[in-house]
VOPAGU-2260 file (C-alpha; in pm, 1 decimal, decimal comma):
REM VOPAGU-2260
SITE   aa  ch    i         X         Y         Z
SITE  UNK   A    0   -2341,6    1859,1   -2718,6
SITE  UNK   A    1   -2577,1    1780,3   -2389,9
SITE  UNK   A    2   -2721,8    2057,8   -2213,6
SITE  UNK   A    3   -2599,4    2148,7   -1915,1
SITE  UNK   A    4   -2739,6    2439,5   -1685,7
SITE  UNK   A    5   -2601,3    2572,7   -1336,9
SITE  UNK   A    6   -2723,8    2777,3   -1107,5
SITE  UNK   A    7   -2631,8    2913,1    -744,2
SITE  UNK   A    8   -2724,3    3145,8    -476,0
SITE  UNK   A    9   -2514,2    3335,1    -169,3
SITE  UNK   A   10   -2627,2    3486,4     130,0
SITE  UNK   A   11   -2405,9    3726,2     229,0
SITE  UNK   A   12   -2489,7    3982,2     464,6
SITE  UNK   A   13   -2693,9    3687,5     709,7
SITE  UNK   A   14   -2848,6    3352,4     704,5
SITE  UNK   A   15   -3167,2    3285,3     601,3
SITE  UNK   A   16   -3464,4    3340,1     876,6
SITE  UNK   A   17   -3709,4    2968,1     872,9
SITE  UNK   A   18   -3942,2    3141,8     687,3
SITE  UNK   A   19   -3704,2    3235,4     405,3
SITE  UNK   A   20   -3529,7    2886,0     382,3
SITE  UNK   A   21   -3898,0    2740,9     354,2
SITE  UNK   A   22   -3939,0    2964,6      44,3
SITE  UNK   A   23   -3591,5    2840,4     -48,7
SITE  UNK   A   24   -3709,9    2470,9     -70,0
SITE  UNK   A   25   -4009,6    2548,6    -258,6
SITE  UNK   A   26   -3774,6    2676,8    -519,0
SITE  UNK   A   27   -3636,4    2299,8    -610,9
SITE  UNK   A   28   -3679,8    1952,7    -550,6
SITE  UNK   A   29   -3329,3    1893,6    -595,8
SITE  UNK   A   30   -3127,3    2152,8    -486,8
SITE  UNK   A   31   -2874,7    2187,3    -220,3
SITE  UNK   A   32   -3034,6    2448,3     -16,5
SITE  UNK   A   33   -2900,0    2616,7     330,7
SITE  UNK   A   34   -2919,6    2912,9     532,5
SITE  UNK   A   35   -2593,9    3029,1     335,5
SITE  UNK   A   36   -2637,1    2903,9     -12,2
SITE  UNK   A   37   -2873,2    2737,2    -275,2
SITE  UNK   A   38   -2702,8    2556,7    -578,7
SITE  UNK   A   39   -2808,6    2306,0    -837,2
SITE  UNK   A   40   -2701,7    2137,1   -1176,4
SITE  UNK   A   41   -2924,1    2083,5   -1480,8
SITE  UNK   A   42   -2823,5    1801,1   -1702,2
SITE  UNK   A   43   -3186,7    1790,7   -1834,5
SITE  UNK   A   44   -3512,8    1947,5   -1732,0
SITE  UNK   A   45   -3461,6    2307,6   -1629,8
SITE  UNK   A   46   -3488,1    2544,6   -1317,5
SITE  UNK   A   47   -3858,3    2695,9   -1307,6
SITE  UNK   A   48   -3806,5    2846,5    -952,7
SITE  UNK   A   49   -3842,2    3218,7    -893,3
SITE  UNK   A   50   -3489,7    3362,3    -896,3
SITE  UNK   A   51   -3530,8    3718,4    -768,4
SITE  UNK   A   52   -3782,0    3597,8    -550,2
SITE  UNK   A   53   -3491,8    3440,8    -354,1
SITE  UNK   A   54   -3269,5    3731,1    -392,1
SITE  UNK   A   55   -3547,4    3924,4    -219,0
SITE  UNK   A   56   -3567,2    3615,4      48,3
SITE  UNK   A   57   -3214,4    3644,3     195,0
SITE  UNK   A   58   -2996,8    3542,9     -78,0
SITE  UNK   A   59   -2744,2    3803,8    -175,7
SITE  UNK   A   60   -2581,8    3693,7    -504,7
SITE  UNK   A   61   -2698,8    3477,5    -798,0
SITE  UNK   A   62   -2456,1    3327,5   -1109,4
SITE  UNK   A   63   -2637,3    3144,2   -1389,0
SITE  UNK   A   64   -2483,3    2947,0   -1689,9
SITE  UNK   A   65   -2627,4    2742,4   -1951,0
SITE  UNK   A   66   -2385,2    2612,3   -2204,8
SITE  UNK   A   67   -2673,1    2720,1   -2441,3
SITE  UNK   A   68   -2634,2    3020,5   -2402,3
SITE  UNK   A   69   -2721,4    3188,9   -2036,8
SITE  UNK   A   70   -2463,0    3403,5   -1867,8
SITE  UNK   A   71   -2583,0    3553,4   -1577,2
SITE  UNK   A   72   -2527,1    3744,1   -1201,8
SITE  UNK   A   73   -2715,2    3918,9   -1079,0
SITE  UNK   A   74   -2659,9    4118,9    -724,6
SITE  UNK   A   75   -2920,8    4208,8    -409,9
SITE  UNK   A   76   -2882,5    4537,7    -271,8
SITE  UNK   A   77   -3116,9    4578,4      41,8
SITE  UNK   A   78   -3086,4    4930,2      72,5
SITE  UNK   A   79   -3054,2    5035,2    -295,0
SITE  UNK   A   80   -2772,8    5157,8    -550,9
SITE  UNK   A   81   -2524,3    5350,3    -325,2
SITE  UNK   A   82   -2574,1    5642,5    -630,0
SITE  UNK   A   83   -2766,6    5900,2    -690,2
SITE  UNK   A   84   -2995,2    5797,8   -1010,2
SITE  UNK   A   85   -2861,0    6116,7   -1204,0
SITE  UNK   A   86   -2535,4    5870,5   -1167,4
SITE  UNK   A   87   -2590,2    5508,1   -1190,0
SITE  UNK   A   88   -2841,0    5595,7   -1497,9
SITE  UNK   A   89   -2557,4    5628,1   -1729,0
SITE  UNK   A   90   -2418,2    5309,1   -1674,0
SITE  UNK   A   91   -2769,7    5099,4   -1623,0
SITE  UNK   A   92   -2962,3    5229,9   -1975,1
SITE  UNK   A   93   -2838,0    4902,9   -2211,1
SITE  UNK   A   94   -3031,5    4603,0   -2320,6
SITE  UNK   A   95   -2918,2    4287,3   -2041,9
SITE  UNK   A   96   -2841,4    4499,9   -1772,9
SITE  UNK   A   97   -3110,3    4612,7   -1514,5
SITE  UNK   A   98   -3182,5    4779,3   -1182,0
SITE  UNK   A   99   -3529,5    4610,6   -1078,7
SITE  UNK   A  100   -3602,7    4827,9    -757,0
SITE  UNK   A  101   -3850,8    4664,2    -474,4
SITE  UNK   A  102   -4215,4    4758,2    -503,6
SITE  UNK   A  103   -4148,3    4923,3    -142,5
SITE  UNK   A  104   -3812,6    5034,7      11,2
SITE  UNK   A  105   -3510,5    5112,2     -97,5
SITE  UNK   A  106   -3399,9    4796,3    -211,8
SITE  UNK   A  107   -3357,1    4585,6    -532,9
SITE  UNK   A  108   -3198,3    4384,0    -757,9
SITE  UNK   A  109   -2894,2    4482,8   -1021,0
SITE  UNK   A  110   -2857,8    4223,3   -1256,0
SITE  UNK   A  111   -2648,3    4149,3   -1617,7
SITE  UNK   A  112   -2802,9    3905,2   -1841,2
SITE  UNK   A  113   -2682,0    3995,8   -2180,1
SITE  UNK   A  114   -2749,9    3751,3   -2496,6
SITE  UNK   A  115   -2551,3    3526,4   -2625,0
SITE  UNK   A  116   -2528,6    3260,0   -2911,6
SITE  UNK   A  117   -2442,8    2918,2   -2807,8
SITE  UNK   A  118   -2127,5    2928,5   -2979,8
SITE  UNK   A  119   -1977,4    3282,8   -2909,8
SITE  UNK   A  120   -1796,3    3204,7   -2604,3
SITE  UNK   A  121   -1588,9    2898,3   -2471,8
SITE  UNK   A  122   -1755,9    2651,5   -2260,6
SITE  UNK   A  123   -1718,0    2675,0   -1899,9
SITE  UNK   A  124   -1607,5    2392,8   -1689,2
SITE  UNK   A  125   -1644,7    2523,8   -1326,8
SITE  UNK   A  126   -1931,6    2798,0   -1356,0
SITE  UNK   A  127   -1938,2    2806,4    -993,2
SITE  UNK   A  128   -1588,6    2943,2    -918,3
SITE  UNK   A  129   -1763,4    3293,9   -1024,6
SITE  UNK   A  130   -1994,0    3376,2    -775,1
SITE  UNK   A  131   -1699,4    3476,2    -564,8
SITE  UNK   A  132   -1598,1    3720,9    -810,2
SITE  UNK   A  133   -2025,6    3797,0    -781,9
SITE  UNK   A  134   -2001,9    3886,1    -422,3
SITE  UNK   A  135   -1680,8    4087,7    -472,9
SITE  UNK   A  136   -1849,9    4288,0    -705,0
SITE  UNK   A  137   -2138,5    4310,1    -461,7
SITE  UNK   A  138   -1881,1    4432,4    -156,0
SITE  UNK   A  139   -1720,5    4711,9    -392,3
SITE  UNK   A  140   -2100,0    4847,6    -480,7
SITE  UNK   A  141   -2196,5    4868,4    -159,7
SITE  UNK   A  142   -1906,5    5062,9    -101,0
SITE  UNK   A  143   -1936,4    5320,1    -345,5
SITE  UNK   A  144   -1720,6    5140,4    -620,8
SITE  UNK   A  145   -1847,7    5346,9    -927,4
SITE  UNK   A  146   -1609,8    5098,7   -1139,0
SITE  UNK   A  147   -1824,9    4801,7   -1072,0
SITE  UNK   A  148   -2107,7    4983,2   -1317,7
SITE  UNK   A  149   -1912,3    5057,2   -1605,7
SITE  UNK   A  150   -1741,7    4686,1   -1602,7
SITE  UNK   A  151   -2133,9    4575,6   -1598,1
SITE  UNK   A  152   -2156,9    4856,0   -1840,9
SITE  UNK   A  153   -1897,2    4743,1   -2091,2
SITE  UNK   A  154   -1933,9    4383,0   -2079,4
SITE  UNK   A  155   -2347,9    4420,1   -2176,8
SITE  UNK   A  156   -2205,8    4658,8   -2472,4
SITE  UNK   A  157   -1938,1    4390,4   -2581,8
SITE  UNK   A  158   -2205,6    4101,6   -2543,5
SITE  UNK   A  159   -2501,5    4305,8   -2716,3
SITE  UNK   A  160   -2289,4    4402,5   -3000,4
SITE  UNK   A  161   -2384,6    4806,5   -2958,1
SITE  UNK   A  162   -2399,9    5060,5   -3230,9
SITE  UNK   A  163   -2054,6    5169,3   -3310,0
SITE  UNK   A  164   -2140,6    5530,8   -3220,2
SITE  UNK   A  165   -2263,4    5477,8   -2861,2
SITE  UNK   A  166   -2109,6    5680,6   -2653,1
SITE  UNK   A  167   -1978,4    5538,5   -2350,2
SITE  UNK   A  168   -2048,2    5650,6   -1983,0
SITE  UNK   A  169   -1823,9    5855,2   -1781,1
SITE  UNK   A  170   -1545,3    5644,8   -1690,9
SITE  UNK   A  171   -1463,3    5606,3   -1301,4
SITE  UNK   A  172   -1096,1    5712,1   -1217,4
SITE  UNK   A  173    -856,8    5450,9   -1098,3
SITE  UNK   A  174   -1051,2    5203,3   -1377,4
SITE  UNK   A  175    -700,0    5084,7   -1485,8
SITE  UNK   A  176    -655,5    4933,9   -1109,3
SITE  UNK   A  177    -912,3    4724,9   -1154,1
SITE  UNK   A  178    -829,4    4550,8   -1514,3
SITE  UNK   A  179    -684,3    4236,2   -1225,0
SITE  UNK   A  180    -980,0    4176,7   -1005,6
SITE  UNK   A  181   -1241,3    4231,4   -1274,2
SITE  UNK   A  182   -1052,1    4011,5   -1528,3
SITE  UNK   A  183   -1199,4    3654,6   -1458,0
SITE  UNK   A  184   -1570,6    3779,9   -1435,9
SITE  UNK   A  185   -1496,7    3987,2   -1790,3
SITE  UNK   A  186   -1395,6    3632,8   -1921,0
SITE  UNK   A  187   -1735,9    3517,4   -1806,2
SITE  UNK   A  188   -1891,9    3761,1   -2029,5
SITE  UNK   A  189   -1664,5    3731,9   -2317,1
SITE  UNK   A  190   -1483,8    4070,8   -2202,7
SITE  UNK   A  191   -1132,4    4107,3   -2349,7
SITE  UNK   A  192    -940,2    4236,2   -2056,6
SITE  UNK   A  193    -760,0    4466,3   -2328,4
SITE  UNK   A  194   -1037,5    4646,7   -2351,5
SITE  UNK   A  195   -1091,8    4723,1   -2025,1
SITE  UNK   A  196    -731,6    4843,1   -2040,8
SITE  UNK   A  197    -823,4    5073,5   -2367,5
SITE  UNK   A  198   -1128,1    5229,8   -2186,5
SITE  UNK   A  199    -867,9    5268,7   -1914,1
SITE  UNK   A  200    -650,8    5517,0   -2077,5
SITE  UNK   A  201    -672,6    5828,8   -2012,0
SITE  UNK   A  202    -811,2    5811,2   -1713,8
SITE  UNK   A  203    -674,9    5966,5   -1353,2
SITE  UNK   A  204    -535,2    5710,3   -1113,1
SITE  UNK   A  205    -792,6    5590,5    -807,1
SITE  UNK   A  206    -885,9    5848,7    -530,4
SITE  UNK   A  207    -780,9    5794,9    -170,2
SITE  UNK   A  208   -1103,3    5717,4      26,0
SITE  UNK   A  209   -1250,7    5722,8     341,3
SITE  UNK   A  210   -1093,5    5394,7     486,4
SITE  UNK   A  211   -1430,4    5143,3     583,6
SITE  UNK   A  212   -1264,2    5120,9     933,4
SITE  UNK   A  213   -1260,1    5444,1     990,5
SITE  UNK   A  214   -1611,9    5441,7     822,0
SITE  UNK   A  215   -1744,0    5230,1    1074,8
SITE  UNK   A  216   -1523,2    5434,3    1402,1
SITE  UNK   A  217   -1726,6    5746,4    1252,5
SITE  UNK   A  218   -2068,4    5592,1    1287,6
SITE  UNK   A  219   -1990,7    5431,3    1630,8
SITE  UNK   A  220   -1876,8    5750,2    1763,2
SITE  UNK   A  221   -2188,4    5928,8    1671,2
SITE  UNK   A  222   -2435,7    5662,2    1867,9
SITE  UNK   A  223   -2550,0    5751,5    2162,5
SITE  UNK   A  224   -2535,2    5568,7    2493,9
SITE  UNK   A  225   -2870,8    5494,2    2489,4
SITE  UNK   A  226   -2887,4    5374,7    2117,9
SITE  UNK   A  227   -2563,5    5166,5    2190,5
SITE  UNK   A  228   -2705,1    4954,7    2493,3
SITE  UNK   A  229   -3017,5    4887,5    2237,6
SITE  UNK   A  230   -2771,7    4769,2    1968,2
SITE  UNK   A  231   -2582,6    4568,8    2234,7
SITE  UNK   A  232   -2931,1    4393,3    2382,9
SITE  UNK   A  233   -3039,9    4318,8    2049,1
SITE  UNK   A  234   -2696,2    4144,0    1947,2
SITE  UNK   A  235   -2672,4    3918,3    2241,8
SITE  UNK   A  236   -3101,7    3873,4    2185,0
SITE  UNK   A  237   -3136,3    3791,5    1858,3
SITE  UNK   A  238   -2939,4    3642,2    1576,2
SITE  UNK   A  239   -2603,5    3815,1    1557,9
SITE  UNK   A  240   -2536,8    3783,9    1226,7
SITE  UNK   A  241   -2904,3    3912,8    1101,3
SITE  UNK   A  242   -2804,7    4222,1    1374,6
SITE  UNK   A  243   -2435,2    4256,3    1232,8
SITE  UNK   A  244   -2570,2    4318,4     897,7
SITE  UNK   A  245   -2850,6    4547,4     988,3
SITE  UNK   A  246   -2576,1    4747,6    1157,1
SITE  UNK   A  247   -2335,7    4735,2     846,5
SITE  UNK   A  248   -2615,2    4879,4     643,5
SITE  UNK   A  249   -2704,4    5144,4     844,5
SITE  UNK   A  250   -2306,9    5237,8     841,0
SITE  UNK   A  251   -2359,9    5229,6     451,1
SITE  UNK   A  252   -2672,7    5453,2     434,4
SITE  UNK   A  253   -2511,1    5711,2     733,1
SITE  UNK   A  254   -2380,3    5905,8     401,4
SITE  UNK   A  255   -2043,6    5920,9     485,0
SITE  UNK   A  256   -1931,2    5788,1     157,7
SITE  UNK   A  257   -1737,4    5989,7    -109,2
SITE  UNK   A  258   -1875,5    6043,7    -478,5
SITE  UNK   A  259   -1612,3    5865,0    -667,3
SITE  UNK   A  260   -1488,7    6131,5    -938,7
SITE  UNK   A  261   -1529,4    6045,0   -1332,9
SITE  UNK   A  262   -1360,1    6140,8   -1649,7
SITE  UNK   A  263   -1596,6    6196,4   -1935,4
SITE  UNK   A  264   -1432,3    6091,7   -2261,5
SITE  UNK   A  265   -1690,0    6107,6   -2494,2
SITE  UNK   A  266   -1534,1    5821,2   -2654,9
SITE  UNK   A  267   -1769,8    5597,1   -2912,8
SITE  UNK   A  268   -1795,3    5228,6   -2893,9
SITE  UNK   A  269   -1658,1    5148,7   -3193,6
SITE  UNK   A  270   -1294,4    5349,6   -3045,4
SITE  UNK   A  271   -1277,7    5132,9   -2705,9
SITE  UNK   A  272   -1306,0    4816,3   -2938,4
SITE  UNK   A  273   -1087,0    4975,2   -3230,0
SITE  UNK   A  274    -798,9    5050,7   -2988,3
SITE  UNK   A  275    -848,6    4703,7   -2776,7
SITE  UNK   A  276    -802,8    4525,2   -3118,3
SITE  UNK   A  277    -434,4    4749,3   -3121,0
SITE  UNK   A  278    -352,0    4680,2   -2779,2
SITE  UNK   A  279    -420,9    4275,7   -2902,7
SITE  UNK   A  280    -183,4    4313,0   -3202,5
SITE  UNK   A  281      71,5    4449,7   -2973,5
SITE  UNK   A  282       9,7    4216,9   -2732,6
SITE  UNK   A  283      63,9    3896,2   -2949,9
SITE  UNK   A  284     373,2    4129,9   -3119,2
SITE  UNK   A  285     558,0    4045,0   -2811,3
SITE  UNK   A  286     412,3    3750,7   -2674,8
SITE  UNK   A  287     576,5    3632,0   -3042,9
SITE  UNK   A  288     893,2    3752,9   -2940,5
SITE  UNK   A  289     901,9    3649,4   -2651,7
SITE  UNK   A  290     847,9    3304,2   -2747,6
SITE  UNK   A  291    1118,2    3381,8   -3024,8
SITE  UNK   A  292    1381,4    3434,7   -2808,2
SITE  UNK   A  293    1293,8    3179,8   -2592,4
SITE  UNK   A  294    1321,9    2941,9   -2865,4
SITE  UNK   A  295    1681,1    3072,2   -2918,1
SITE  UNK   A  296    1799,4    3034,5   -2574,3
SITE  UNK   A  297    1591,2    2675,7   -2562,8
SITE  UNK   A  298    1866,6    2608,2   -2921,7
SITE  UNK   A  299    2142,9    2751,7   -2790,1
SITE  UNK   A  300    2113,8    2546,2   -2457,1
SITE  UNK   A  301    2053,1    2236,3   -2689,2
SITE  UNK   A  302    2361,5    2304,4   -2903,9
SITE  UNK   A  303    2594,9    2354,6   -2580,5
SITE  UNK   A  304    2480,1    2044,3   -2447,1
SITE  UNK   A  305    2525,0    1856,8   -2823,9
SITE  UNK   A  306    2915,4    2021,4   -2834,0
SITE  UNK   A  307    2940,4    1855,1   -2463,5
SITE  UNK   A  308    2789,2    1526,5   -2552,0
SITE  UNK   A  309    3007,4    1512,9   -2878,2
SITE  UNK   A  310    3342,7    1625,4   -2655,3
SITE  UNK   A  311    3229,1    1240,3   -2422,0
SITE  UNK   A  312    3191,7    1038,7   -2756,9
SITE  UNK   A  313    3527,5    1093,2   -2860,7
SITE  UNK   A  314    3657,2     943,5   -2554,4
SITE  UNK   A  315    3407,2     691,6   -2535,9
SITE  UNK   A  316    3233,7     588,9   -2899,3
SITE  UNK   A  317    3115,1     231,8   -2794,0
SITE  UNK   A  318    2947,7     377,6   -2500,0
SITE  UNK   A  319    2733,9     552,1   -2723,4
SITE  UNK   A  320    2651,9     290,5   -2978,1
SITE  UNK   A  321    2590,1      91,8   -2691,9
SITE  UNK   A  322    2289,8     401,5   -2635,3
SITE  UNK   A  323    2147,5     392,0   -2939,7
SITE  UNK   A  324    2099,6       9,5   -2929,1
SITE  UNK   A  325    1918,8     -13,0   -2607,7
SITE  UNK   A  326    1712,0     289,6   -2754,6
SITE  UNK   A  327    1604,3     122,9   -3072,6
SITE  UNK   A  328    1515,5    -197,3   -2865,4
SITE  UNK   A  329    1288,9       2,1   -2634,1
SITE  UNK   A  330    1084,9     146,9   -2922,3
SITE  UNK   A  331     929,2     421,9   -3018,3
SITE  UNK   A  332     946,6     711,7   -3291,9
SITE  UNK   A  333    1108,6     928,5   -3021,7
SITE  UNK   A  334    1364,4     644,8   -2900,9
SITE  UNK   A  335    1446,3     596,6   -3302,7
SITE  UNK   A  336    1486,4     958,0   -3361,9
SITE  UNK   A  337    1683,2    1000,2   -3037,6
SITE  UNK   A  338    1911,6     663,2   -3152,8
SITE  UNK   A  339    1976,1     817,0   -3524,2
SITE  UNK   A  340    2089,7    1191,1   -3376,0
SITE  UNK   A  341    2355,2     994,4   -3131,9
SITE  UNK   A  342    2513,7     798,2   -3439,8
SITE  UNK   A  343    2498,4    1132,5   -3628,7
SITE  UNK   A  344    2676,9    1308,3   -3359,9
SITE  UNK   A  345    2897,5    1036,5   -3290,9
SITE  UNK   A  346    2992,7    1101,4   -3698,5
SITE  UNK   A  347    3057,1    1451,6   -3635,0
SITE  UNK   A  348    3262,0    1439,9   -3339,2
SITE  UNK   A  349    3526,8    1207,4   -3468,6
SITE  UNK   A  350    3510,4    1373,3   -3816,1
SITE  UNK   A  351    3660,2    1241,8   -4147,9
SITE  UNK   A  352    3636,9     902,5   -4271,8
SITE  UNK   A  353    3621,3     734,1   -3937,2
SITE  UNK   A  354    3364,1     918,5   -3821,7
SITE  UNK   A  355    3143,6     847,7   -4094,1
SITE  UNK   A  356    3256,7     469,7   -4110,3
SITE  UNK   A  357    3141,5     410,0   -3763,4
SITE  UNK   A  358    2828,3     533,3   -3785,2
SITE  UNK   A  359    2687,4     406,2   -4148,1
SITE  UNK   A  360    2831,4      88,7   -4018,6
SITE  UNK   A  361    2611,6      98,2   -3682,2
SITE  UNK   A  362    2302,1     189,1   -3860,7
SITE  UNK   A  363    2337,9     -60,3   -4112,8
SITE  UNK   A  364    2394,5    -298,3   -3809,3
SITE  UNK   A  365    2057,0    -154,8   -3664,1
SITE  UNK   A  366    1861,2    -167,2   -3957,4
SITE  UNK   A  367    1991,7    -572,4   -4000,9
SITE  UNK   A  368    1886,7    -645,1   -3693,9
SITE  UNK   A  369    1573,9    -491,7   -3709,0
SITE  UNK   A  370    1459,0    -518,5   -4048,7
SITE  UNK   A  371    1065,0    -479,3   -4019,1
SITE  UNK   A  372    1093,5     -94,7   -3806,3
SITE  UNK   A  373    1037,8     125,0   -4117,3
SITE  UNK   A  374    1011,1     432,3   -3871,2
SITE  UNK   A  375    1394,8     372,3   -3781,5
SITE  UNK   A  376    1559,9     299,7   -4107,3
SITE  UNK   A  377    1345,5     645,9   -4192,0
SITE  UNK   A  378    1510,9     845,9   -3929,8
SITE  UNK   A  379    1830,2     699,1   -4045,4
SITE  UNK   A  380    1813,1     789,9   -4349,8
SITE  UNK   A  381    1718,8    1126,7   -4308,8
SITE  UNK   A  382    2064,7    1170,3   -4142,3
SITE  UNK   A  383    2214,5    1027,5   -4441,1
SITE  UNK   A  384    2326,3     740,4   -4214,0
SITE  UNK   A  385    2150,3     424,1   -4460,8
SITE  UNK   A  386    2109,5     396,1   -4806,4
């Protein structure tokens, strides 16, 4: 298997200033590098750039894969972990998950980079497709989503293969709301969805919130006339976008946000993983029967359509000889199959002698005529249409 390595970078919040898309381009020869995004494919060699050097540089979100191995996102928060650390400690406090705070400021860099072995996940085809799902995770962070940590949280545990007896984190209410929109970055990280739907139970449904509109009316209200005009110089002065985001952070950090409430379970590891191996087997119990009884409908169709054809031969036999010849002499297993079930039901549907004279007769006409198609006198036979 050839190596093959991706790697991409979003800005989110605003473009990049000059300065930071000069940085950008120092990063790679042969990247594809704007204000907005930075992305690149390996198919040898390797990236030796500094990645959360350009998360620091304007870039908001980062995915990395290496079908060698690498699986990782990692996520920029400019103005910090929207938790207190007696909170987002639980969650960040396993091997391939980090906070890496800025050496001044509030800001830093969350990221999950768990190990894994070559060959414990599928390959990934479009690697890319995920750093959506990266700066959705990013947009429910910065808005207090609690349940982004303990996916990040459960999918290091799965990856890193934790002791048995860890006890998990508190889990966030409404987690079981979430099993949808978190699915496709689980499957990045090998994350059964079932056990996101284990760790689930038990747990009280999601809180209403403050609504981020009503957020933002809030903050507006408070400004004063003087403070607006600034604001409103500034946007029509300097970039908007680098002045919209400003403004959405200082909505974030005006600490009008609502603790999002827990349950603590005390549940071990080795019981999320236990009980997602249950909710497989039941899963696959009736994802059997359901294929089970659509194989029966699938027969039944089949035989109502056989008792129909049959009903047409009777009135009509040559027609249907005529069938099985022009199938035979367009070849093919499926054709000779197809040919050797017509002259069966052609036997059945007259019935008696007759029925079976007409058809041993028209296979031993076929298998005259074509004497060198093995495959056909074998499906013949096995109707117990040719000696």
């Amino acid at each position: 298997m050839s190596e093959y390595q991706f790697l991409a970078f979003r800005a989110v919040d605003r473009p990049l200033t000059d300065r930071e898309l000069a940085f950008a381009r120092t990063q790679s020869s042969r990247a594809e590098i704007t204000r907005w995004g930075f992305e690149n494919e390996y198919h040898f060699g390797d990236f030796r750039g500094d990645a959360d050097g350009l998360l620091r540089r304007g870039y908001d979100a980062h995915v990395h894969y290496a079908n060698f191995g690498v699986r990782k996102i990692a996520i920029r928060l400019p103005a910090g972990l929207p938790f207190p650390k007696s909170v987002w400690s639980k969650y960040i406090r396993l091997d391939g998950l980090a906070w890496k705070k800025d050496s001044r400021g509030k800001g830093g860099i969350l990221t999950l980079d768990p190990f894994h072995e070559p060959s414990d996940l599928d390959e990934v085809w479009s690697p890319g497709e995920y750093l959506d799902d990266v700066v959705e995770l990013r947009h429910r962070l910065l808005s207090g989503d609690l349940r982004v940590l303990y996916l990040l949280w459960l999918c290091a545990a799965v990856a890193q293969d934790v002791l048995p007896e860890v006890i998990e984190p508190p889990v966030p209410a409404g987690l079981a709301e979430c099993v949808g929109p978190f699915g496709a970055l689980g499957e990045f990280f090998g994350l059964d969805s079932l056990i996101l739907v284990a760790a689930s139970e038990g747990v009280p449904a999601a809180f209403t919130r403050e609504d981020h509109q009503d957020h933002c009316d809030t903050w507006v209200a408070a400004l004063s006339q003087r403070e607006s005009q600034r604001l409103l110089r500034k946007l029509l002065a300097e970039d908007a976008a680098t002045v919209k985001a400003e403004m959405l952070a200082a909505i974030r950090d005006s600490g009008l946000s609502t603790d999002w409430p827990t349950a603590s379970l005390n549940r071990e590891f080795g019981e999320l993983l236990e009980r997602g191996e249950d909710l497989r087997r039941e899963h696959e119990a009736k994802e059997r029967k359901k294929r089970q009884a659509a194989a029966r409908r699938k027969a039944a169709q089949q035989e109502r359509e056989r008792q129909a054809r049959m009903k047409q031969m009777v009135k009509a036999p040559r027609k249907w000889l005529r069938e099985a010849d022009n199938l035979v002499e367009a070849r093919g297993t499926q054709n000779y199959i197809a040919a050797a079930e017509i002259l069966a039901d052609l036997r059945e549907a007259i019935g008696g002698d007759e029925g079976a004279q007409i058809a041993r007769r028209h296979a031993a006409h076929l298998a005259k005529h074509h004497p060198t198609l093995a495959l056909l006198k074998s499906s013949l036979r096995k109707r117990a249409l040719l000696e």
